[in-house]
Each structure stands twice: as C-alpha cells, then as structure tokens.
N, C-alpha and C positions, 0 to 999 in steps of 0.2 A: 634483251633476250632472257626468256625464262630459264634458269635452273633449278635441276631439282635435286631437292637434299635429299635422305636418306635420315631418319630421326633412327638414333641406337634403339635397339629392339630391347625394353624393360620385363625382364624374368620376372613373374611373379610367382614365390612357393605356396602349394595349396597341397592340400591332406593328400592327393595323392603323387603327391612325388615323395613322402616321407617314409622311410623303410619300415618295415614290419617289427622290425628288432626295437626302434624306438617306442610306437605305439603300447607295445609291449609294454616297456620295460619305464612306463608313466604312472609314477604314483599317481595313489587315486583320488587325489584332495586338487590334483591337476589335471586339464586339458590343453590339448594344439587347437587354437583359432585363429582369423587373421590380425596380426598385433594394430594394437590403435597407434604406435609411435612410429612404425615404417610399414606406410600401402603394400610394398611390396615383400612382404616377409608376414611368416605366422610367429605367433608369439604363443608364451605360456601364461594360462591364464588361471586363476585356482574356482574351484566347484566347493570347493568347503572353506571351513575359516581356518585360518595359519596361523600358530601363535610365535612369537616372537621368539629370537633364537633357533628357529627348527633349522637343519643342517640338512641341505641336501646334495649328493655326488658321490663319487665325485667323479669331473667332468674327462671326458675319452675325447679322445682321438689318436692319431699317428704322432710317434715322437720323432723327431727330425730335426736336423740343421735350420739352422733361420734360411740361409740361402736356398733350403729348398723347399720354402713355402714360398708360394702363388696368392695368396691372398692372405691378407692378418687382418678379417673381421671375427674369425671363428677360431680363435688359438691364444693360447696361454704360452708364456714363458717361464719356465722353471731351468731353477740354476741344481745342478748335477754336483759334486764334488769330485768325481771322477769325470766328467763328462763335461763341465761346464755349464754353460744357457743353450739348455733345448726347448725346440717347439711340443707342444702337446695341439695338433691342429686335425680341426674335427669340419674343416672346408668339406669333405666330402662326407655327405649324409651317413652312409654305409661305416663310416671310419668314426663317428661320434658318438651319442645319445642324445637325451632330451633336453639336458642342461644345452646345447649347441642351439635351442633355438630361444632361451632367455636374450630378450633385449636390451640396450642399452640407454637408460634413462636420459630423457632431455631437461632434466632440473632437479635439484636436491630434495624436491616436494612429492617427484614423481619414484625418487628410488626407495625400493622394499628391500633389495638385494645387498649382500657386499660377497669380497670374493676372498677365500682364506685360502691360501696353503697350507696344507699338512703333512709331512712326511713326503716331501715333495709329488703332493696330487691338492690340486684345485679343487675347492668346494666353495658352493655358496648357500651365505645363513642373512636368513630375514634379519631384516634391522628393527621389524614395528611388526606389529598385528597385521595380516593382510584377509581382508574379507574377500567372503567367495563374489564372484562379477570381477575383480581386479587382476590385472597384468604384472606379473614378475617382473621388475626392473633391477639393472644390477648396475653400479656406478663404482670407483675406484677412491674415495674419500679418504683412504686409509685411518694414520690415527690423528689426521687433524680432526676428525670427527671426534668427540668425548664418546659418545657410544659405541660407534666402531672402537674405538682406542680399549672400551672397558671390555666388549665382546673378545677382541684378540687375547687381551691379558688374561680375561677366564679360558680362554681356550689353550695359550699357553701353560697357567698354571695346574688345568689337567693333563697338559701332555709330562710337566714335570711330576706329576702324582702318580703318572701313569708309570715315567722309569724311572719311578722310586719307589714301586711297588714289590711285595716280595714275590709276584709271578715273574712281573721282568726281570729281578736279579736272577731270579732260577732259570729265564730263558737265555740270559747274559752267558750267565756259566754253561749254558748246556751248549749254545750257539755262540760266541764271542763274537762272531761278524754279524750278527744279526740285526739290524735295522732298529735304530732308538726312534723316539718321537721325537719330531722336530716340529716349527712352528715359522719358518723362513718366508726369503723373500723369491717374489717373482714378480713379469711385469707382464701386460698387454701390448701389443703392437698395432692394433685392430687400429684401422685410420677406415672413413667414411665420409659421407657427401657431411653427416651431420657430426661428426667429429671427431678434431683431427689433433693429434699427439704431436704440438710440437719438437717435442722432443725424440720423438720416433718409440718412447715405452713411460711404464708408470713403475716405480720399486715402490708397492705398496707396502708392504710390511714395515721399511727405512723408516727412519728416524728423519734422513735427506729428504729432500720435494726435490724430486728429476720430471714435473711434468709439469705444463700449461691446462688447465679447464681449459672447455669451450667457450664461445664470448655466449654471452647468454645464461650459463649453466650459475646456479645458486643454491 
C-alpha cells in the first residue's frame, strides 16, 4: 500500500519579505542578496571594498529571557549585572536590522566577521579586507584566534582610554550612575541543520572554551 508523505514546506527569505526599516537603514558598501552558504536565506554581501577593522552595529532586536525565545538562530546573549543573561533576538524581521541577516561561516577560510561586545550591545568587525562580490561571514573564534585576540585587546584599550578621558570624568561627576565602557562577555545560542553548539552557547570574550566547533569547521 502506498503512502503518502508530506515533505516539511522550506521558507525561503527573498527581498520582499524584508522590512522597509532595514533596507533603509544598510550601509552603502552593503547589499541583501540570496547567501551562497544557506539556499534558503539572503545574506549580506559588500558593493565596495571593506578594510579591515571596520565596526559595524550594533545588532537590534527584542531583549528577553532565554525561555522566551522561539528560536536562537538570530540572537545574542548578553549578561546584565542587574539583570543577568538576556536575549537580544531579532527572529522577527520587524524587531532586528541588517546585521540579522549576516551568516554564519562554514570554515575559518570562509569568515570575514567576528562578534564584539561593547557596553553590553553586539557588534561585528571585519577580521581581513573584504572585497566587493563577497558575503559577510561571522564565526565565534574568540581569542584563540591571535588576530581576533589583538583586535579585542585594541578595542579594549580604547574603551580604557575612553574612561580615562577628561570628558568621562566630567560625565562621572556630573552623572555618577552613568554607563562606563565595558568590553565583556556574551554568548550565542544559535543551533542549526549546519551548526550545532554542543554545549548549548560560546562565552566569547573568556579566557574559558565553553564550546564544540562543528565537525568540519577550520
């Protein structure tokens, strides 16, 4: 007797299901087309050339409990001091920007990306030169990488320059609760057909390794 299956119906995202607010709001050295590393997903690709170190974000979405995110392909973990580890999750188009559609590298050869914290808000800064024709990738290397490793520590040593500047002591004095630069840790939760966080996150910024690569990934 024959039966019949039912194959799950595959969403593919195309320019027009993407909000007006992002198109907007895309530098112009970037475009959305559809990503060469997932068929079904548009990806960020650059129109100009990107020199290395460029800083872009930083990345939006809804901040939330972990329990009440639905999906962790498209969300950041950042830890609160008052608050703890919240989601920053930008699953709904509407609720993101454009950093929501940077993919997720499938080799150390293929990533241009990495992902910094700052002041607890996610941003991502080229690792290399990236010519125009090429796809944004962003991968989690933290500082076993030596260049990721030297890229945080300059990033760090500005945010120390920065509150130790005589603006910030005069904003110290004038505000006392007011917000220092910080240079901390957060992780990803993002699990996918193409890769999967055994350990359910990454504490990038640590010193610690809390996470599994994929088999493949170099």
């Amino acid at each position: 007797m024959n039966q019949n299956t039912t194959e799950p119906t595959v969403v593919v995202e195309t320019l027009a299901d993407v909000p007006e607010h992002v198109l907007r709001g895309l530098p112009e050295d970037v475009r959305l087309f559809p990503s060469a590393v997932d068929k079904t997903r548009l990806g960020v690709w650059a129109t100009k050339s990107i020199l290395k170190g460029k800083k872009f974000g930083p990345f939006v979405g809804d901040k939330k409990k972990r329990s009440q995110v639905k999906s962790n392909v498209y969300m950041w973990e950042v830890y609160y001091p008052n608050l703890g580890w919240m989601c920053v999750d930008a699953t709904d188009p509407k609720k993101g920007n454009w950093l929501r559609y940077i993919n997720w590298a499938r080799s150390g050869k293929e990533q241009n990306l990495f992902p910094l914290e700052i002041n607890r808000t996610i941003y991502y800064k080229s690792l290399k030169p990236i010519a125009p024709g090429e796809e944004l990738l962003v991968w989690y290397n933290g500082e076993d990488d030596p260049e990721i490793a030297a890229a945080i520590e300059e990033e760090r040593a500005s945010a120390r320059s920065r509150r130790h500047s005589p603006k910030a002591r005069r904003d110290q004095v004038e505000d006392p609760a007011g917000s220092s630069s910080h240079v901390g840790p957060f992780r990803n939760l993002m699990v996918s057909a193409r890769v999967y966080l055994c350990s359910g996150f990454h504490q990038v910024l640590c010193c610690e390794k809390v996470f599994s690569p994929p088999a493949g990934f170099s």
